[in-house]
KEPALUM-354521 format. One record per residue: y, x, z of N, C-alpha, C in turn. Coordinates in Angstrom, 3 decimals, decimal comma. Layout:
<nodes>
{n.c2=Y; n.c1=X; n.c3=Z; ca.c2=Y; ca.c1=X; ca.c3=Z; c.c2=Y; c.c1=X; c.c3=Z}
...
</nodes>
This chain:
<nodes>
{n.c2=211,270; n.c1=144,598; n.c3=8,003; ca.c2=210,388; ca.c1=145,667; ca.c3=8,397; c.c2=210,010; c.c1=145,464; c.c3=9,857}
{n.c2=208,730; n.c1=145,632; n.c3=9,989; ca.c2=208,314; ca.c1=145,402; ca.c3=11,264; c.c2=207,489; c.c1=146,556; c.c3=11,801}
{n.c2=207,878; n.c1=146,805; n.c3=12,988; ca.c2=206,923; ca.c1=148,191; ca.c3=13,839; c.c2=206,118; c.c1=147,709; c.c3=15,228}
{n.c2=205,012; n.c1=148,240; n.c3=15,435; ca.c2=204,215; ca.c1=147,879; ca.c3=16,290; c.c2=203,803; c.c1=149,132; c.c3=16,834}
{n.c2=204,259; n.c1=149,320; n.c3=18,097; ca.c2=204,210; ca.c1=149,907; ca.c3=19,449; c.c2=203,191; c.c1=150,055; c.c3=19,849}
{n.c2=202,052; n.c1=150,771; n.c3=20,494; ca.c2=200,979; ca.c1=151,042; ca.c3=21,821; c.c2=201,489; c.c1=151,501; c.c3=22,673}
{n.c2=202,054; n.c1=150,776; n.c3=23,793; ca.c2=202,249; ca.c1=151,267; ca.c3=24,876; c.c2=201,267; c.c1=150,982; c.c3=25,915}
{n.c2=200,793; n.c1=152,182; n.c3=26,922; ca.c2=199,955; ca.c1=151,543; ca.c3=27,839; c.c2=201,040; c.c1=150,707; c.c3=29,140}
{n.c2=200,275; n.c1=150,567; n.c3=30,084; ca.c2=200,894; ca.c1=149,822; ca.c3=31,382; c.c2=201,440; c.c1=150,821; c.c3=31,843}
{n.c2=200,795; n.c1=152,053; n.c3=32,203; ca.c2=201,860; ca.c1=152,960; ca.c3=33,194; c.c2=202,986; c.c1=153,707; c.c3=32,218}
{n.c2=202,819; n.c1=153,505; n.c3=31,080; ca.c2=203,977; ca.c1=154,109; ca.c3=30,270; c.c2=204,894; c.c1=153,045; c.c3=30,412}
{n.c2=205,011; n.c1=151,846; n.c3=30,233; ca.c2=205,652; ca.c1=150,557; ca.c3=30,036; c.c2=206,684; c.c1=150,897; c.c3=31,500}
{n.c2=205,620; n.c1=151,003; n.c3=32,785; ca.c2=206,464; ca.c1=150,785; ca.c3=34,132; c.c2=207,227; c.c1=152,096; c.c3=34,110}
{n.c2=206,895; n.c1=153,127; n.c3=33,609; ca.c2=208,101; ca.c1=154,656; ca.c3=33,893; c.c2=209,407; c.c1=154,023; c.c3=33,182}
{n.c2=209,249; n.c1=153,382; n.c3=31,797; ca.c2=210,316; ca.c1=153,391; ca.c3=30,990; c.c2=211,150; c.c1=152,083; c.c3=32,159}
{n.c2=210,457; n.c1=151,600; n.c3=32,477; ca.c2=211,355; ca.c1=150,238; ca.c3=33,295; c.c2=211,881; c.c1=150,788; c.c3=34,366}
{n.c2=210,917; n.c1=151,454; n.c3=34,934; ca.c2=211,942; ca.c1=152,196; ca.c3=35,929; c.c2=213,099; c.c1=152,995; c.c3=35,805}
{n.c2=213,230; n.c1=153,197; n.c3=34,417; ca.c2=214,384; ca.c1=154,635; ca.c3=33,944; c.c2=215,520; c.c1=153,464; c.c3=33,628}
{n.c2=215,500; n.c1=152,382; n.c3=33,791; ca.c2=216,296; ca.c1=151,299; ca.c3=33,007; c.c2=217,699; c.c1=151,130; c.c3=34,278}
{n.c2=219,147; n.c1=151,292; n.c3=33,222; ca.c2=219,999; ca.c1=151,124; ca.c3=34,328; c.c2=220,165; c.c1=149,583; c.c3=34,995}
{n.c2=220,212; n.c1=149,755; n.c3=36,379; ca.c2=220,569; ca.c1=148,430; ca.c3=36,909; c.c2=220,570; c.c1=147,377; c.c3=36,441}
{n.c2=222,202; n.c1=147,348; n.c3=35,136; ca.c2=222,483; ca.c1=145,936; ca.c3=34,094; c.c2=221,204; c.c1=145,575; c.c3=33,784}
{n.c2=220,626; n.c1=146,787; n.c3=33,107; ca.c2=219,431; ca.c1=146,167; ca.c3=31,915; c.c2=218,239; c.c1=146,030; c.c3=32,873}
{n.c2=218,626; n.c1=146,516; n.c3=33,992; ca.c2=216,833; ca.c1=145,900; ca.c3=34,892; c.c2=216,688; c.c1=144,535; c.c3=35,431}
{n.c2=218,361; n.c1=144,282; n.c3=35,844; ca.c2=218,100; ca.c1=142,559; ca.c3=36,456; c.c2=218,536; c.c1=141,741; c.c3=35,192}
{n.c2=218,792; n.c1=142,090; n.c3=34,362; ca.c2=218,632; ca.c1=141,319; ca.c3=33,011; c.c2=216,665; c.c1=141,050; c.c3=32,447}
{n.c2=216,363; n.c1=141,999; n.c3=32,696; ca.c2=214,770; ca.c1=141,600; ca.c3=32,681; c.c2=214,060; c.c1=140,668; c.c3=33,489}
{n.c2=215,019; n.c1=141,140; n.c3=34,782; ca.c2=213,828; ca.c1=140,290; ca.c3=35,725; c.c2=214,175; c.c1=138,958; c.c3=35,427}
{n.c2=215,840; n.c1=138,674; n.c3=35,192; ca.c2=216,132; ca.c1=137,628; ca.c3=35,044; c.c2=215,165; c.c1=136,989; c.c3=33,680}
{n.c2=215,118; n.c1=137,870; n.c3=32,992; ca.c2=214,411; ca.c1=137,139; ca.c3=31,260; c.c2=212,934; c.c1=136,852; c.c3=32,229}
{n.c2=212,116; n.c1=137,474; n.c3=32,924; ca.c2=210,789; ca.c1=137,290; ca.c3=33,014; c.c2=210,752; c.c1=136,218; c.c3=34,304}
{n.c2=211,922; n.c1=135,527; n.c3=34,632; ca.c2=212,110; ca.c1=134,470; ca.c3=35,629; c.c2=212,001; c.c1=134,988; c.c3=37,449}
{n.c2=212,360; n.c1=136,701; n.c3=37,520; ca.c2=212,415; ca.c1=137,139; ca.c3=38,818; c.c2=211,233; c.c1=137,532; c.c3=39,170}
{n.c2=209,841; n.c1=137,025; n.c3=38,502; ca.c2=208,638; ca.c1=137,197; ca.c3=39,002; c.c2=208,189; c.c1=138,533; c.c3=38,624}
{n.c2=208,178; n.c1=139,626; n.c3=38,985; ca.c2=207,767; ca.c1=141,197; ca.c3=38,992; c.c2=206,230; c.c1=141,476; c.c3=39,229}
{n.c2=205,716; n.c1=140,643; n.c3=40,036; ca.c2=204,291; ca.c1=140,558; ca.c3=39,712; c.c2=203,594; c.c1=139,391; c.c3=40,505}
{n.c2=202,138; n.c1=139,147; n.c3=39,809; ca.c2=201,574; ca.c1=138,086; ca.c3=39,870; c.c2=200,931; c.c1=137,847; c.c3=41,482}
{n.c2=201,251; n.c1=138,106; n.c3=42,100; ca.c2=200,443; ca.c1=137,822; ca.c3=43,665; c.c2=201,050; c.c1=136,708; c.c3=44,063}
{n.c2=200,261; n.c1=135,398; n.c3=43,970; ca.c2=200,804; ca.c1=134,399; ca.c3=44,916; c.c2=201,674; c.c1=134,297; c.c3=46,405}
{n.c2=202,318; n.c1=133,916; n.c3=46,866; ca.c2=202,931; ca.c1=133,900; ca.c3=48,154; c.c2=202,094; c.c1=133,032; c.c3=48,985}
{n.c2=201,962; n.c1=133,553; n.c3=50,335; ca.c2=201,075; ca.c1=131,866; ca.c3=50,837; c.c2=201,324; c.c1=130,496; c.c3=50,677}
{n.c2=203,352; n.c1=130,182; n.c3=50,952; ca.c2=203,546; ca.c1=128,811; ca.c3=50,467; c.c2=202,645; c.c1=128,671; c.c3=49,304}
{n.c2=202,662; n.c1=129,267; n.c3=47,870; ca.c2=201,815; ca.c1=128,796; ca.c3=46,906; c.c2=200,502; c.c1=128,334; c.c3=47,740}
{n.c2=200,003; n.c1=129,137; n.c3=47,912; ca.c2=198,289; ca.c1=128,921; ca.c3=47,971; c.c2=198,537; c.c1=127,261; c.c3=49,387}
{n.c2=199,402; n.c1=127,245; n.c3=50,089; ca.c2=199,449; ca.c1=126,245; ca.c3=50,920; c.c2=199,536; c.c1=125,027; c.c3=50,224}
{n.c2=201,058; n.c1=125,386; n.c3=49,187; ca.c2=201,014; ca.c1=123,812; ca.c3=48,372; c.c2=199,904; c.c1=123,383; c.c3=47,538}
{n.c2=199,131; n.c1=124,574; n.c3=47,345; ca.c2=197,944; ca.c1=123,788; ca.c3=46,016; c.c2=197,083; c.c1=123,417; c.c3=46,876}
{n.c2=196,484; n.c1=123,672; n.c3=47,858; ca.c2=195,530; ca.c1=123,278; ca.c3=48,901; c.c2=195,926; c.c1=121,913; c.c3=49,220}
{n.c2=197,186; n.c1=122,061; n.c3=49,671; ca.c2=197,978; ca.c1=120,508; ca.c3=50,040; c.c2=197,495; c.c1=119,697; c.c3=49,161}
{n.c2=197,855; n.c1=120,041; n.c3=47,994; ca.c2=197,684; ca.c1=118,678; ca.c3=46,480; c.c2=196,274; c.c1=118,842; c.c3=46,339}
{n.c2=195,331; n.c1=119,850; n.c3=46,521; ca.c2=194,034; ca.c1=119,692; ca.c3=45,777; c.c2=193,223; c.c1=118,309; c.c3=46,165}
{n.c2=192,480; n.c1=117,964; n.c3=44,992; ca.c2=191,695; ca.c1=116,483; ca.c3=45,430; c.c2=190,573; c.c1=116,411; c.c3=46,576}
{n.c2=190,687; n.c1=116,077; n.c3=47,367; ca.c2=189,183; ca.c1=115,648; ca.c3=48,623; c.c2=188,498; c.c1=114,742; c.c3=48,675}
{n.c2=187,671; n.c1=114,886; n.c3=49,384; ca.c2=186,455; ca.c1=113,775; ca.c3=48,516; c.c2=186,430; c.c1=112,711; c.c3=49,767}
{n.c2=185,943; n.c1=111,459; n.c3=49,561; ca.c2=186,534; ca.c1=110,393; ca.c3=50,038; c.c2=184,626; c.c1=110,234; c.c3=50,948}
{n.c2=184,492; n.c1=109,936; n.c3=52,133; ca.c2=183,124; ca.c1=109,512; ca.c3=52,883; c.c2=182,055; c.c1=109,387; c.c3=51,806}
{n.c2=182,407; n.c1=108,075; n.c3=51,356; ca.c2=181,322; ca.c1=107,709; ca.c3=50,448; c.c2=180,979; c.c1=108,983; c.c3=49,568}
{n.c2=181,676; n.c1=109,592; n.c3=48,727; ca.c2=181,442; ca.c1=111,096; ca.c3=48,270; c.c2=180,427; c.c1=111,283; c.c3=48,977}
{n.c2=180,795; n.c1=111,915; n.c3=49,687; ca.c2=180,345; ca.c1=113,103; ca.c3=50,719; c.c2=178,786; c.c1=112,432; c.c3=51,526}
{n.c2=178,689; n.c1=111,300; n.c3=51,187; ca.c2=177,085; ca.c1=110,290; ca.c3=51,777; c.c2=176,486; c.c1=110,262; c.c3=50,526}
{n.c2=177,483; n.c1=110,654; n.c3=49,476; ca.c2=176,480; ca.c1=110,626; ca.c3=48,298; c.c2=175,928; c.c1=112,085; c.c3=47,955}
{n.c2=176,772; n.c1=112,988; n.c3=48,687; ca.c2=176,484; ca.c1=114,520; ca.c3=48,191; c.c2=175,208; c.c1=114,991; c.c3=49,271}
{n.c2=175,548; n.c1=114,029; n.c3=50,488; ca.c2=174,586; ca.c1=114,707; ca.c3=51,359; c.c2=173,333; c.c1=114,416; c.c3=51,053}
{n.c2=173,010; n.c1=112,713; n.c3=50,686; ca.c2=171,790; ca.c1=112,304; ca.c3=49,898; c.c2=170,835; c.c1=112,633; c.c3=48,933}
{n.c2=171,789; n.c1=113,468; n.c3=47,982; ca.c2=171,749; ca.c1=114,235; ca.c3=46,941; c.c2=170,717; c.c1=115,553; c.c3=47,314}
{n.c2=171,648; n.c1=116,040; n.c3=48,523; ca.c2=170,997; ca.c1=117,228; ca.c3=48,679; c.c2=169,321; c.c1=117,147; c.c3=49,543}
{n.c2=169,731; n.c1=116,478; n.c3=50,285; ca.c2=168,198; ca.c1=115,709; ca.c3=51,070; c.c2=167,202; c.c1=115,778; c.c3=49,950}
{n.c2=167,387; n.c1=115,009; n.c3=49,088; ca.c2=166,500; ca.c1=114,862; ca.c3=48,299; c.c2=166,248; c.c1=116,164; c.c3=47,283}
{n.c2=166,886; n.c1=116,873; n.c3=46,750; ca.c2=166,712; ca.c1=118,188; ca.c3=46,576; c.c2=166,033; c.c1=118,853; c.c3=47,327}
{n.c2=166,489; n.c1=119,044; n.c3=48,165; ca.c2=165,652; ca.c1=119,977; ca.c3=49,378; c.c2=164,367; c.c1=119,678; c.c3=49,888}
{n.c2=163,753; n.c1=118,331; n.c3=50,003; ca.c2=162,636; ca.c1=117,675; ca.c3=49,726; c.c2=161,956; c.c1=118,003; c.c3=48,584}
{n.c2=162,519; n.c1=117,834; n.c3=47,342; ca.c2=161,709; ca.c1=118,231; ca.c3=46,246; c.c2=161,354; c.c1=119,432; c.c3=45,920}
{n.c2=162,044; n.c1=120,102; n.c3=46,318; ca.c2=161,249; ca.c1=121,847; ca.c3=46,431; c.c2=160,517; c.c1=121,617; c.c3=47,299}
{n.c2=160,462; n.c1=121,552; n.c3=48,374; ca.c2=159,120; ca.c1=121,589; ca.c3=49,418; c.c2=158,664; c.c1=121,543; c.c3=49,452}
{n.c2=157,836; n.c1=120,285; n.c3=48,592; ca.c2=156,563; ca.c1=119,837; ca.c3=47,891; c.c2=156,031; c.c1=120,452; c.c3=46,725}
</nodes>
């Protein structure tokens, strides 16, 4: 037998909040500590770090690109 719940979000957070201690860091622990989704800056630093950059030649090809775009509207 199976039952299916509607709970909204602010009903969900009252009941979590009513939750004793044991059973609250047993959650956080199940949901891996993360309580909500807002990046930390380290995040946003390390993905910036790793993201790909574009190498000169790129960037002589993007500017060319655009020259000539911008030319062709003009006319």
């Amino acid at each position: 037998m199976q039952i299916q719940v509607d709970i909204g979000f602010e009903q969900l957070m009252e009941i979590i909040k009513k939750l004793p201690a044991n059973k609250l860091s047993k959650l956080k622990a199940e949901l891996g500590g993360k309580t909500h989704h807002e990046p930390q800056n380290n995040d946003i630093e390390a993905f910036l770090m790793k993201a790909p950059v574009f190498s000169k030649s790129q960037i002589t090809a993007i500017t060319k690109t655009r020259k000539a775009i911008n030319q062709w509207r003009a006319e």
